[in-house]
KEFIRO-937382 format. One record per residue (C-alpha): x negated, z, y. Coordinates in steps of 0.001 Angstrom, whole numbers. Layout:
N
- X,Z,Y
...
//
This chain:
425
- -135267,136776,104025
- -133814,138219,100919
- -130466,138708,101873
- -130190,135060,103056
- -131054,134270,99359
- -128969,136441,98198
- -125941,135583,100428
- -126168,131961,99179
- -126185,133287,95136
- -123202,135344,95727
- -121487,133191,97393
- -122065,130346,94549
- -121208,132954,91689
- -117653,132920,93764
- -117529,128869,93807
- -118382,129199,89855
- -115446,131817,89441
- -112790,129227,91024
- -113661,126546,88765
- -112485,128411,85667
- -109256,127450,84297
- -107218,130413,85859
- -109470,132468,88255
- -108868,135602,88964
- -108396,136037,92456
- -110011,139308,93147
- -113200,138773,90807
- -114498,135823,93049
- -112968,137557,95550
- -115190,140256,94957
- -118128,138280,95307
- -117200,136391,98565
- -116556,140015,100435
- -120158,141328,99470
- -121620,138498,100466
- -120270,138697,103470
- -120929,141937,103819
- -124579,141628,103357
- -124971,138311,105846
- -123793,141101,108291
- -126242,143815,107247
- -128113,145211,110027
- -131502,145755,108033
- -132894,143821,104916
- -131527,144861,102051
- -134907,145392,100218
- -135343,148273,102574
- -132303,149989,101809
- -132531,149618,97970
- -136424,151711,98726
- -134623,154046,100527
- -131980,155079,98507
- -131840,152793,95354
- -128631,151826,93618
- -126270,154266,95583
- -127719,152494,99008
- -125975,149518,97646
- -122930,150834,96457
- -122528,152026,99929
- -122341,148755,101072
- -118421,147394,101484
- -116916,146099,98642
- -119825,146432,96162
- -118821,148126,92736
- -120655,149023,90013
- -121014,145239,88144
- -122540,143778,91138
- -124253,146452,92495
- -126253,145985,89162
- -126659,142775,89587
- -127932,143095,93420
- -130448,145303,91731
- -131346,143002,88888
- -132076,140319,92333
- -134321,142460,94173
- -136266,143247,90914
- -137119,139753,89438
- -135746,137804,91876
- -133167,136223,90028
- -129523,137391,88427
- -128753,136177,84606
- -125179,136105,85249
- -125650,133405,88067
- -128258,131897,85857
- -126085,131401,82954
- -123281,129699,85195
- -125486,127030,86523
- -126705,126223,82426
- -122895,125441,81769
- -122728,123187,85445
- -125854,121908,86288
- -124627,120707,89877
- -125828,121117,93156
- -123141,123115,94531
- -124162,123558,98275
- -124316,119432,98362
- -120838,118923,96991
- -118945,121329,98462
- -120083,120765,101784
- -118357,117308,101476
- -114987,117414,103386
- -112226,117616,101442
- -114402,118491,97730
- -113448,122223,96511
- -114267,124165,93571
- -111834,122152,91183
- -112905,118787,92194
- -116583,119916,91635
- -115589,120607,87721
- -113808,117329,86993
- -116542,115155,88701
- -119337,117017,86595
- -116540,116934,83514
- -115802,113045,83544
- -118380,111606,85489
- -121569,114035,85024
- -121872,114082,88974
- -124489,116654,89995
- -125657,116391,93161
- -124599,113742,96804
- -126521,111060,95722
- -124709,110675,92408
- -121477,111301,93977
- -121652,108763,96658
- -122956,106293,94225
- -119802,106798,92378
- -117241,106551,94611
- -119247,103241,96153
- -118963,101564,92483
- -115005,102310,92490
- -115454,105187,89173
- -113749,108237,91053
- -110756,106515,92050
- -110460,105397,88032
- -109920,109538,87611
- -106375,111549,86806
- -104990,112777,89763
- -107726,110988,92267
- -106612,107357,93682
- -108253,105210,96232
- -107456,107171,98746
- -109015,110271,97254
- -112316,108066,96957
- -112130,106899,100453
- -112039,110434,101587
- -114914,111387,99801
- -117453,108045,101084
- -116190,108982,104604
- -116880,112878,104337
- -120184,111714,103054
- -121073,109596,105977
- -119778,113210,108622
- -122163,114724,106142
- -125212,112304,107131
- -124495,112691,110415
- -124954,116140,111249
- -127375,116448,108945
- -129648,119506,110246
- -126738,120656,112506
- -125115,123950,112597
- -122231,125725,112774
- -121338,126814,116745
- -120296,130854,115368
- -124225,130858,113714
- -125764,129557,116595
- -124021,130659,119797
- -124660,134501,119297
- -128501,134522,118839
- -128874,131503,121861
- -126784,134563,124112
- -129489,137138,122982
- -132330,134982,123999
- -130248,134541,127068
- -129947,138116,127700
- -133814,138902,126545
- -135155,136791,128578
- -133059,138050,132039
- -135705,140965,131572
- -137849,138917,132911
- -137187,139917,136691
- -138546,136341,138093
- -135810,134462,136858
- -133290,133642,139127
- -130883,131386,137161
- -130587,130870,133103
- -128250,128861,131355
- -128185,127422,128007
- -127207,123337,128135
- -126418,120702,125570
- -123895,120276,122517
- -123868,124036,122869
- -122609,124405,126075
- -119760,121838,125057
- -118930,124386,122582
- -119073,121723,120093
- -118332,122652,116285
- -121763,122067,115080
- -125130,122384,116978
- -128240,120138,116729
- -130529,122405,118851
- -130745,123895,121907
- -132171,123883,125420
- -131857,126458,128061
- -132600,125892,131289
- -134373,128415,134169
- -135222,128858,137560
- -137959,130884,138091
- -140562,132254,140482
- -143375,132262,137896
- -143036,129897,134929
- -146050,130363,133068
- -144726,134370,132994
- -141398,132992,131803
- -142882,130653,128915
- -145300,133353,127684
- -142858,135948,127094
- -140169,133128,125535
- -143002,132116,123095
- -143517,135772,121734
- -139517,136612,121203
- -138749,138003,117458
- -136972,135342,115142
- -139568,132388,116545
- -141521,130457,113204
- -143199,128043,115061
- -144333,126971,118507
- -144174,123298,118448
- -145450,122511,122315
- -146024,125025,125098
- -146612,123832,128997
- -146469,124714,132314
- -142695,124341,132390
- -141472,123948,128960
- -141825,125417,125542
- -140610,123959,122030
- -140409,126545,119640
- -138268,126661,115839
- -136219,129542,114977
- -136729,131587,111723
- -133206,130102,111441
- -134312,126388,111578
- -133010,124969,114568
- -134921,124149,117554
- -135060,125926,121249
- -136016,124058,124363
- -136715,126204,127510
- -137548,124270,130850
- -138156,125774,134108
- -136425,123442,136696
- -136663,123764,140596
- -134346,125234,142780
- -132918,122189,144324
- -132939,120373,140510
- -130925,123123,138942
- -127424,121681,139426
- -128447,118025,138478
- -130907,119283,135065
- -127832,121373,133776
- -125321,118477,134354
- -127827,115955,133037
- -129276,118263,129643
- -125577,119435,129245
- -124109,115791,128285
- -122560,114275,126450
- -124709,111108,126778
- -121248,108815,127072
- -120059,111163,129861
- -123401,111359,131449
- -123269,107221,131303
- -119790,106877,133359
- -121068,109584,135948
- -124086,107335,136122
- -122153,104710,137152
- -120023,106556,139410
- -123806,107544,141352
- -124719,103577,141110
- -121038,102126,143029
- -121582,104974,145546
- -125327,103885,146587
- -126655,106701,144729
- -129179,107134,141963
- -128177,110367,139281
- -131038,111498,137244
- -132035,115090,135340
- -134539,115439,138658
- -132125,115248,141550
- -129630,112727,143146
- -131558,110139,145210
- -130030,107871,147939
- -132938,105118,147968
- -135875,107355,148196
- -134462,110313,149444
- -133186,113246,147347
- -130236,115157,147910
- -130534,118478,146760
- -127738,119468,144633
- -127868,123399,143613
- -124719,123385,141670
- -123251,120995,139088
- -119442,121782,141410
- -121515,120153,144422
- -122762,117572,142113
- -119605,116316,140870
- -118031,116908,144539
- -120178,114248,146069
- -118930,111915,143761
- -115317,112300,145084
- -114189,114323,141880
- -113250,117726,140459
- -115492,119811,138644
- -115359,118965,135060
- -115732,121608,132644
- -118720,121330,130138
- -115923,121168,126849
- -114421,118521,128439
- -117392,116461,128842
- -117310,113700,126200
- -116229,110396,128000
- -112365,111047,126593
- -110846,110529,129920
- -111683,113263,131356
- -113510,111254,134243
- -110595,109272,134992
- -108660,112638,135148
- -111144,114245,137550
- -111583,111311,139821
- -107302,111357,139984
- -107375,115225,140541
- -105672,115427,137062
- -107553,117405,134752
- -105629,119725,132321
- -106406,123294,132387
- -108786,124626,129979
- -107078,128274,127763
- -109957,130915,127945
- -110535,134073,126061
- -108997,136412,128373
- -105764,134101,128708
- -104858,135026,125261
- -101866,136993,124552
- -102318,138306,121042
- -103369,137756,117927
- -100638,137047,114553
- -103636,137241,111600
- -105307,140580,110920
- -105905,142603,107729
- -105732,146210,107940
- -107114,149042,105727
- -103513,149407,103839
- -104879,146323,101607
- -108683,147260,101619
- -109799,145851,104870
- -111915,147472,106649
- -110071,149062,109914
- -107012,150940,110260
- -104249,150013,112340
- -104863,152480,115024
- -108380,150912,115391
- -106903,147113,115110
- -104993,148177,118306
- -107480,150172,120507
- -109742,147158,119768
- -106844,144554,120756
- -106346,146366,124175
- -110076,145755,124840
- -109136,142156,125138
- -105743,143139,127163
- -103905,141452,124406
- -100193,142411,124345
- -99610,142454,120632
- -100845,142126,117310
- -99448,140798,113981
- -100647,143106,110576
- -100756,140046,107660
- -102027,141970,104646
- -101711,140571,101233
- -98886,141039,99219
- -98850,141888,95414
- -98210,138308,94688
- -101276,136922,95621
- -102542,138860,92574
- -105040,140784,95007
- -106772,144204,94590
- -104652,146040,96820
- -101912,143614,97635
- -98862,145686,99186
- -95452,145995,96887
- -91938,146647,98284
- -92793,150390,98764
- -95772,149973,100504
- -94860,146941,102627
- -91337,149494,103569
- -93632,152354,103985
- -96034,150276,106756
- -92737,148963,107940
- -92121,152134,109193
- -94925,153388,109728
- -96007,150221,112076
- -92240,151414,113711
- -93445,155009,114874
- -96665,153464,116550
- -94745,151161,118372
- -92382,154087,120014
- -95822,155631,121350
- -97785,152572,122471
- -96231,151357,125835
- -97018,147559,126776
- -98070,147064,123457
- -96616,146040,120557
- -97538,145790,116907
- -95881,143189,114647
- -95663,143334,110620
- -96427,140400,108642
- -97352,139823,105287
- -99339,137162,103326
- -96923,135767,100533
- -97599,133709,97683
- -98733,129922,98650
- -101066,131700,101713
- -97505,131457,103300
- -97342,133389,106550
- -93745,135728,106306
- -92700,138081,109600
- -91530,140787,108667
- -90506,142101,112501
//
């Protein structure tokens, strides 16, 4: 768990270097890329400073001399001066701030400057008593921004990012398909919907032996806690705090359990409904007509006897999407392998980390069709940034590729000053 410590220190030392009166873009730049780099490490980064000490972690992307020091200083006490001595001067509680939609860096200083605001509860207490919108360069509007990004705030509160969650949930997926028994897996929920942020999750099985299935799910790596364990369902927490629900569901229940446990509970209400005009009862066990059930093994067949088209789990959320399926009318959902290309990537020319030969074997992967190269320019005042010459040199260098890559092409673009997007060709 170090490196999630360390992650979050780094990563504050860079919020600390934007609040100074002209950053330096590359010194909390600096700090942002390692910490990146080490939330992407593949072991603990304890282990590698045993193994090989101080050069271990200057092998690491992006880490110099300064921080490698300083990465060192972290592992040995535990704590790092430098990031100590920053939070003396601004006693605030960053991670509660800037989390607030709409609060950067900047704002941070001038609430803690003027107004002594350290943490949310201060903050919101502030902008409820009309003080913030009192402020130079803040206005009502600026205030009203802030009580309503508090309120988003409160209400994901324990939620998580989709991109955190969504690999490790498809790794359970995949460790558990091991398990030769199961015959159909699926994970359900706000997940499913590919919502941006996740509450927990529940996947959902068929299976010829349960308790086999709920035994090995209860011993996976990452699990902290088992909360309940059964017949058909476990409850476990992840190392990573959110919750995982597995439930073994029957054959004939499977279509009904992954409509019902995939929501949204305002789309799940209208289908309800839907069930209840056509003499039918819709529950997470099965669709009943009085007493009978009819067995529904897919969610297609599900939505079918309702007289409608299959809705797609993202489009689930009672937004008139119903309406739309019911009229045959639903719009057409853009998936990964309908993309064409992609305009944003940084290549090694400006200290990224692949070169444009790689950028375009990986591209073809996804059968995209082209690429745009957007490295920095030199006045973004960044490490690295391309002048004239070098921008001219990729120019033509990004030309030659081109005449030996059939149905492919490579575009040149460059990141100007004001994060302004500029095509070069």
């Amino acid at each position: 768990m170090k490196n999630k410590e360390l992650v979050k220190i780094l990563y504050n030392i860079a919020i600390y270097l934007r609040m100074e009166d002209i950053p330096i873009p590359f010194k909390f730049q600096a700090y942002e890329r390692v910490a990146f780099e080490i939330e992407n490490l593949g072991e603990e980064i304890q282990n590698i400073y045993k193994k090989e000490g101080l050069d271990g972690i200057k092998k690491i992307s992006g880490v110099g001399e300064s921080i490698a020091k300083k990465i060192e200083e972290y592992l040995k006490t535990g704590k790092i001066k430098y990031y100590q001595s920053l939070k003396r001067k601004m006693p605030v509680n960053l991670e509660e701030l800037i989390s607030v939609e709409g609060i950067g860096p900047k704002m941070v200083k001038t609430l803690y400057g003027l107004l002594k605001i350290k943490n949310l509860e201060e903050l919101e207490k502030a902008a409820k008593s009309g003080k913030i919108n009192k402020l130079p360069n803040f206005g009502e509007k600026t205030e009203q921004n802030i009580l309503q990004g508090i309120e988003f705030l409160k209400r994901d509160k324990g939620r998580f990012l989709l991109g955190e969650i969504l690999p490790d949930v498809k790794k359970i997926i995949e460790e558990l398909k091991i398990i030769k028994e199961i015959r159909q897996i699926n994970y359900a929920g706000s997940i499913r919907r590919m919502k941006e942020t996740i509450g927990d999750v529940d996947i959902l099985i068929t299976a010829l032996n349960p308790k086999k299935v709920i035994d090995f799910f209860i011993s996976l790596p990452g699990i902290e806690k088992v909360w309940a364990r059964g017949v058909t369902k476990a409850s476990v927490r992840m190392e990573s705090g959110y919750d995982v629900d597995v439930r073994i569901i029957s054959k004939e229940d499977y279509g009904s359990a992954l409509q019902y446990f995939t929501g949204s509970k305002e789309h799940n209400i209208e289908i309800r409904k839907i069930a209840i005009k056509k003499g039918l009862k819709l529950s997470e066990y099965g669709i009943f007509k009085g007493k009978k059930e009819i067995s529904s093994y897919t969610e297609k067949e599900l939505y079918n006897l309702l007289d409608m088209d299959f809705i797609e789990p993202e489009l689930r959320e009672n937004s008139g999407e119903i309406e739309a399926a019911l009229n045959r009318k639903l719009p057409k959902i853009v998936r990964y392998n309908e993309l064409l290309g992609d305009l944003h990537i940084h290549s090694n020319w400006n200290g990224g980390h692949n070169s444009i030969e790689e950028i375009v074997k990986e591209a073809k992967k996804y059968d995209y069709e082209y690429v745009g190269i957007s490295d920095h320019t030199k006045f973004l005042r960044i490490e690295n940034g391309l002048d004239e010459n070098k921008l001219l040199l990729q120019k033509e260098y990004i030309k030659n590729l081109n005449k030996k890559s059939k149905g492919f092409k490579v575009l040149q673009g460059a990141k100007q000053i004001f994060w302004k997007m500029v095509l070069l060709i």
